[in-house]
C-alpha positions in Angstrom: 82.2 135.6 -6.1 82.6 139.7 -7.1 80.5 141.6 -4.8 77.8 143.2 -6.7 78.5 146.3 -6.7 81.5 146.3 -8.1 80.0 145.4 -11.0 77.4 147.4 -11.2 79.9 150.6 -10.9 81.7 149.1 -13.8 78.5 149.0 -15.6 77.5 152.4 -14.8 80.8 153.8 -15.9 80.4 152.3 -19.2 77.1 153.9 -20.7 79.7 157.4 -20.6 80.8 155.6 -24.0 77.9 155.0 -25.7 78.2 156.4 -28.6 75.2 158.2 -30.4 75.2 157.6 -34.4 72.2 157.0 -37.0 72.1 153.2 -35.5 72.5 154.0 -31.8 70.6 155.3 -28.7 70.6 156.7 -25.2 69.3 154.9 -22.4 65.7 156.3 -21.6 64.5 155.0 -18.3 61.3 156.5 -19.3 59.5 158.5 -16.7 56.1 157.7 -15.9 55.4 156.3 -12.4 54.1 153.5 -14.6 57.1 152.2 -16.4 58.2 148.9 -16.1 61.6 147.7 -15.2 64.6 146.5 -17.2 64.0 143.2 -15.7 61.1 143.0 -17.7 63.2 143.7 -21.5 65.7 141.5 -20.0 63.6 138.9 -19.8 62.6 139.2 -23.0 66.3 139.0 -23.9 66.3 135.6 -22.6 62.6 134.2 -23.2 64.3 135.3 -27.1 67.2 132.8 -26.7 65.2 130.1 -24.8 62.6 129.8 -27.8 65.3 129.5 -30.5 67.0 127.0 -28.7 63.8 124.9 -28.0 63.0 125.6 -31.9 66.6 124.7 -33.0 66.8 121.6 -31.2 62.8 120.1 -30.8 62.0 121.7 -34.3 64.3 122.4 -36.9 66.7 119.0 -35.8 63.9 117.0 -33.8 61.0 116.6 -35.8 62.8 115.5 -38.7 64.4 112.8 -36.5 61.4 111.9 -35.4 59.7 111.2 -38.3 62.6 109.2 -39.5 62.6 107.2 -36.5 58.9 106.6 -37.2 59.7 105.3 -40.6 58.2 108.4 -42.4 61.4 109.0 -44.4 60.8 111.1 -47.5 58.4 113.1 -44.6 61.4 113.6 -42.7 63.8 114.6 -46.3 61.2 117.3 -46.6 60.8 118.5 -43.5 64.7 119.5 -43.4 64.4 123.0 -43.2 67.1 125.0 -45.9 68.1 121.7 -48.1 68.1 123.3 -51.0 70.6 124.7 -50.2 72.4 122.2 -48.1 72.8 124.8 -45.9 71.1 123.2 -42.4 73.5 122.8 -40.2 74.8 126.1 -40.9 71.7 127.8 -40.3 71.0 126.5 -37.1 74.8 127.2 -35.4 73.6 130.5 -36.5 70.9 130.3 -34.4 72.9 129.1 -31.9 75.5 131.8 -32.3 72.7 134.6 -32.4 72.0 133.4 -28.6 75.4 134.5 -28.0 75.4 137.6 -29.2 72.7 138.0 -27.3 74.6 137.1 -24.5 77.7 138.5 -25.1 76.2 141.7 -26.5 78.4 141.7 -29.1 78.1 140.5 -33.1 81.8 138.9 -33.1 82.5 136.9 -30.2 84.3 139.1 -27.3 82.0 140.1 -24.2 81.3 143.9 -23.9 81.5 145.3 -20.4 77.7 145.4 -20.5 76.3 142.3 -21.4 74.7 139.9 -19.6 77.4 137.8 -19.5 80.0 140.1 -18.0 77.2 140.7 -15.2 76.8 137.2 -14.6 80.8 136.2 -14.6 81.2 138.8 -11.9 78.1 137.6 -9.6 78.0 133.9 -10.3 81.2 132.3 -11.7 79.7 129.0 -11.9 76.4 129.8 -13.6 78.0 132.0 -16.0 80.5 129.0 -17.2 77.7 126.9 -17.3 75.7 128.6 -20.0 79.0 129.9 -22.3 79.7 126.2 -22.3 75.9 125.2 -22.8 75.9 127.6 -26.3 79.5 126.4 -27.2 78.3 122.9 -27.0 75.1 123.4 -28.6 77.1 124.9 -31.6 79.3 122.3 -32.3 77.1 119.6 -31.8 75.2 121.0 -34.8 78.3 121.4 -37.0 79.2 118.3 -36.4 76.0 116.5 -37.9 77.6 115.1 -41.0 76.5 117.1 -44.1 74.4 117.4 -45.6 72.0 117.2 -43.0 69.1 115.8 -45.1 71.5 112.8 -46.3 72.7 112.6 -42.3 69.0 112.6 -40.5 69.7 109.3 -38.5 73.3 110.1 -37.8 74.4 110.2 -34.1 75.4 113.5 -34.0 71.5 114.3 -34.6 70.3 113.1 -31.4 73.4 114.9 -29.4 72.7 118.0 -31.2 68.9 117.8 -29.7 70.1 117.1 -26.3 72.4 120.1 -26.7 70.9 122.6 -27.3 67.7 121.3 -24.8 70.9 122.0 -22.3 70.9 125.0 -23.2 67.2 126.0 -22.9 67.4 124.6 -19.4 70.4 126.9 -18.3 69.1 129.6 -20.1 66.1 129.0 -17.9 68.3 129.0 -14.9 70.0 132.0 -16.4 66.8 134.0 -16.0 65.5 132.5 -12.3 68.6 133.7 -10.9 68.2 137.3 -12.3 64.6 137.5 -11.4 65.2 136.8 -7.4 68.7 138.5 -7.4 67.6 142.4 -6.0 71.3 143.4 -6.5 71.8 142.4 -9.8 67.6 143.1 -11.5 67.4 146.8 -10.5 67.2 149.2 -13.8 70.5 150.8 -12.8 72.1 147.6 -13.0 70.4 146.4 -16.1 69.8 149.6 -18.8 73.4 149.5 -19.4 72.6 146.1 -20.6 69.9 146.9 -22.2 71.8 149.6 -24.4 74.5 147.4 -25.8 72.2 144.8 -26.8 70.2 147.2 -28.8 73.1 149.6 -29.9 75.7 146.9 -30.4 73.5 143.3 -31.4 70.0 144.2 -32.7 70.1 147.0 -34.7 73.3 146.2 -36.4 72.0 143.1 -37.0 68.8 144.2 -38.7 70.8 147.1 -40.4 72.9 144.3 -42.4 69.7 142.3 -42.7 67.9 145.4 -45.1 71.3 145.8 -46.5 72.5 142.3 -47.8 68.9 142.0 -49.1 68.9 144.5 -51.2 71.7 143.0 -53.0 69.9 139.7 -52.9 67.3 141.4 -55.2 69.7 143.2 -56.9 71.1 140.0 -58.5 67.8 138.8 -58.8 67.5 141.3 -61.2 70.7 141.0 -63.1 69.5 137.1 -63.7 66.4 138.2 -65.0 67.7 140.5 -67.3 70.8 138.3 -68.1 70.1 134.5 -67.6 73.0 132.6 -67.3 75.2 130.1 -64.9 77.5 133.1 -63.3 74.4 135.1 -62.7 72.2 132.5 -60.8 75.7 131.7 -58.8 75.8 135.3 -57.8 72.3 135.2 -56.9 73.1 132.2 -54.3 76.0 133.9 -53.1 74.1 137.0 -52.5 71.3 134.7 -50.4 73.7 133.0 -48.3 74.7 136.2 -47.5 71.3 137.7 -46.9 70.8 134.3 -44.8 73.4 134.9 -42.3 71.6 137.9 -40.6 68.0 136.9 -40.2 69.2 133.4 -38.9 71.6 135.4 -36.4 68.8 137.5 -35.7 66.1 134.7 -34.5 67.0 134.8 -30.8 64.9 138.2 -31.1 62.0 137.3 -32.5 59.5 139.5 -30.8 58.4 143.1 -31.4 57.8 144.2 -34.9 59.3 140.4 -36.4 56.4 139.1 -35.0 53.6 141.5 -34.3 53.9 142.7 -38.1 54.5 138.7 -39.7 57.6 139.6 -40.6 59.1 136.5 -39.6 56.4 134.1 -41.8 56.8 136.4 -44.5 60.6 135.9 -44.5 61.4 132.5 -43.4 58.3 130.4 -43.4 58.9 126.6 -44.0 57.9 124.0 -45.6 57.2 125.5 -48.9 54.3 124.3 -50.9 56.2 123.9 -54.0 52.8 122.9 -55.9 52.1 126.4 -55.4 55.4 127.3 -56.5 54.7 125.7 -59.8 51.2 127.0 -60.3 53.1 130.4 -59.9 55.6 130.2 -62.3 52.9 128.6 -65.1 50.2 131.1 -64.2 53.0 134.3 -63.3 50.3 135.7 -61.4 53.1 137.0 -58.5 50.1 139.1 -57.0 49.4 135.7 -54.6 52.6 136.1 -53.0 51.2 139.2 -51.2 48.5 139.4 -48.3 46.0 142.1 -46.6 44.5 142.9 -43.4 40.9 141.1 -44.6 43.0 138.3 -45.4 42.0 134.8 -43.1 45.0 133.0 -41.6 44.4 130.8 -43.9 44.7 132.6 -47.1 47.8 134.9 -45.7 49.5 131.1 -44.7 49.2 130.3 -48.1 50.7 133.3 -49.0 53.6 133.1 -47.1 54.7 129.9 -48.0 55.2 130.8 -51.6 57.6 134.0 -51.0 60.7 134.3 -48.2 64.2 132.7 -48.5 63.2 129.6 -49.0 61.4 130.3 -52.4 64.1 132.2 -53.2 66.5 129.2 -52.0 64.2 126.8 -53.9 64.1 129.1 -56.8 68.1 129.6 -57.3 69.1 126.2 -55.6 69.0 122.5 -56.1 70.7 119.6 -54.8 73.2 122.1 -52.7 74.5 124.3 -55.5 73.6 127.0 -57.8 71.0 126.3 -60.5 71.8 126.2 -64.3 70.2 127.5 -67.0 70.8 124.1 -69.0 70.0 122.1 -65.9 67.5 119.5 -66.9 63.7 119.4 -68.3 62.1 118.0 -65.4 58.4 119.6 -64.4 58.1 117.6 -61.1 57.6 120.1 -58.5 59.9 118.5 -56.0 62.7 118.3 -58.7 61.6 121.3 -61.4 64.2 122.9 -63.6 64.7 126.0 -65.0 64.4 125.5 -69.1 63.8 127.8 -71.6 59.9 127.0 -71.3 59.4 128.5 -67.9 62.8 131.0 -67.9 61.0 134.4 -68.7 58.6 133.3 -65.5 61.5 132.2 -63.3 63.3 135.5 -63.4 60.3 137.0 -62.9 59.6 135.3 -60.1 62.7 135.9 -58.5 62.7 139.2 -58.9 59.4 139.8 -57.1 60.8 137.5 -54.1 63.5 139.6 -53.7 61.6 142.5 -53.9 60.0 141.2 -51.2 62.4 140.4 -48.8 64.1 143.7 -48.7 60.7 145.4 -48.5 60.5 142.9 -45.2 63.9 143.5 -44.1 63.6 147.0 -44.5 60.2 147.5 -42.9 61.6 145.5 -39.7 65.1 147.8 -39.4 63.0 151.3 -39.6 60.3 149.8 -36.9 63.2 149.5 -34.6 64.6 153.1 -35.7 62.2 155.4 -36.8 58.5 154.4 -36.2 57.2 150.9 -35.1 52.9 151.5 -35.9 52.5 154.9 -36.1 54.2 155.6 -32.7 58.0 155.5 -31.5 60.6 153.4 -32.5 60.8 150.0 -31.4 64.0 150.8 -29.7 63.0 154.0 -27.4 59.6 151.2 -26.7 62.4 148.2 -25.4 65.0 150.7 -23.5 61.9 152.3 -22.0 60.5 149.3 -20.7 56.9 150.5 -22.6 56.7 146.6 -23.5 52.9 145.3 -24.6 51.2 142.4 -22.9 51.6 140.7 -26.0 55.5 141.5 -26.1 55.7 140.0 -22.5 56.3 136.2 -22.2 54.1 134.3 -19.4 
């Protein structure tokens, strides 16, 4: 084992080269006799990658097992988040590989020089080998479910995938018990550097490419709308897979402004109620897509579960590829199609959907950059340790 510090000088030389841009920032250790210590964002760095991994494995892969294995089977089909689409197993791996980044404080797969795991490979060999191989492992065990997922929910590979990535919440776990009682590797001059990349180099990037690929989502919403036709409604599920990859390599941080603001149900919430879906596109009274303050949980729930990616998926989407504009007559709500009845309504729809999202995406990307409720950015907040009790995990 490295002698600490060691590493810690190596960590210190590198914040020279941070680099300062429109998407960057300094360290701030704050300055009040009351801030709290990097441990504490840390930790939220990790509580981040824990919960996704719980949700990926107990969640999104276990609860449709289980009610398969409970002989609930069209329950199960429907609880399959992203089959639209057919796009499951890739959207979890990119949960998986946003618990990486995380890791490796870096977006394409190479370990910066501060990151938590080039602290940990230099202070504890083993434990750093155990969680590299925990996230490799969880992200193949999920690619290789057979696809489609939804025609594949009693496969084998389902129930390894669950164990996997329940692995990898444990060592993650681990991961974070072995910061919290090691004084030579928790201390803020140790762990800002960290702290830095991850924002600088994973999170704001991240979100950045979020607002960005969403606004092209919407933008070929609106060339459907104003053009129906096959090659437009294939653009518009190329530009969502797109869009996709961001937010679902973004879901190991899912605190702050995500959260605190409902950003996340707003984006991403699942199941849909495609009932509601319907009445939409009869009534096109889009104005229920959108909630207030005064609104009950109920009523903003509701809300939610009409707008997001997945009414966009559900919208552009069926059986795995992109809609047609000759694709049927069905009115079913689980199997609807687009016809020449509904068409003015369905681009319509679409269009406010999208609108949505990069309104979302967008909102999310300047909380971390320019002003998160009124105050600073949610950036100077996180590298300043200024973290809310409600930010803080138990």
């Amino acid at each position: 084992m490295k002698k600490y510090f060691m590493m810690a000088a190596l960590l210190m030389d590198t914040m020279a080269f941070v680099a300062c841009n429109d998407d960057e920032v300094k360290p701030d250790n704050g300055g009040d006799d009351d801030s709290q210590p990097a441990l504490v964002s840390v930790e939220q760095i990790i509580d981040g990658c824990m919960d996704i991994a719980n949700e990926v494995g107990n969640a999104k892969i276990g609860d449709p097992l289980d009610l398969w294995n409970n002989g609930e089977q069209e329950k199960a089909l429907y609880a399959v988040e992203s089959w639209y689409s057919w796009h499951s197993r890739e959207d979890y791996s990119n949960n998986i590989l946003s618990i990486r980044n995380a890791f490796y404080g870096t977006r394409n797969g190479k370990m910066a020089a501060s990151s938590l795991a080039t602290l940990l490979k230099g202070n504890n060999e083993g434990l750093y080998q155990a969680v590299d191989d925990a996230i490799q492992k969880a992200y193949q065990a999920i690619l290789n479910i057979p696809a489609p997922f939804r025609n594949n929910i009693n496969a084998p590979q389902v129930t390894s995938a669950v164990e996997a990535c329940n692995e990898l919440e444990e060592t993650l776990k681990s991961l974070k018990a072995y910061l919290q009682r090691n004084d030579a590797m928790n201390s803020d001059e140790v762990l800002q550097p960290v702290l830095v990349t991850y924002v600088n180099d994973v999170v704001l990037p991240t979100y950045k490419e979020l607002m960005e690929k969403n606004a092209a989502l919407h933008e070929a919403a609106k060339a459907f709308a104003t053009a129906p036709s096959d090659e437009n409604f294939q653009k518009c599920c190329n530009a969502w897979l797109e869009a996709r990859t961001p937010w679902e390599t973004s879901e190991a941080f899912l605190f702050g402004p995500v959260d605190a603001l409902g950003l996340d149900p707003n984006m991403d919430s699942w199941p849909l109620d495609q009932e509601a879906i319907v009445n939409i596109l009869n009534s096109g009274e889009f104005d229920n897509m959108v909630w207030g303050d005064g609104d009950d949980d109920e009523t903003i729930e509701a809300k939610q579960g009409v707008r997001g990616f997945h009414t966009m998926e559900f919208l552009i989407f069926k059986d795995g590829k992109a809609r047609t504009v000759n694709g049927g007559t069905s009115t079913d709500a689980a199997n609807l199609d687009y016809t020449a009845a509904n068409a003015q309504s369905w681009g319509n729809y679409m269009v406010q959907v999208g609108k949505l999202l990069q309104q979302d995406a967008t909102e999310l990307y300047n909380a971390w950059t320019k002003s998160y409720e009124g105050g600073k950015a949610y950036k100077d907040l996180f590298l300043s340790h200024e973290l809310d009790d409600d930010d803080e995990e138990e």
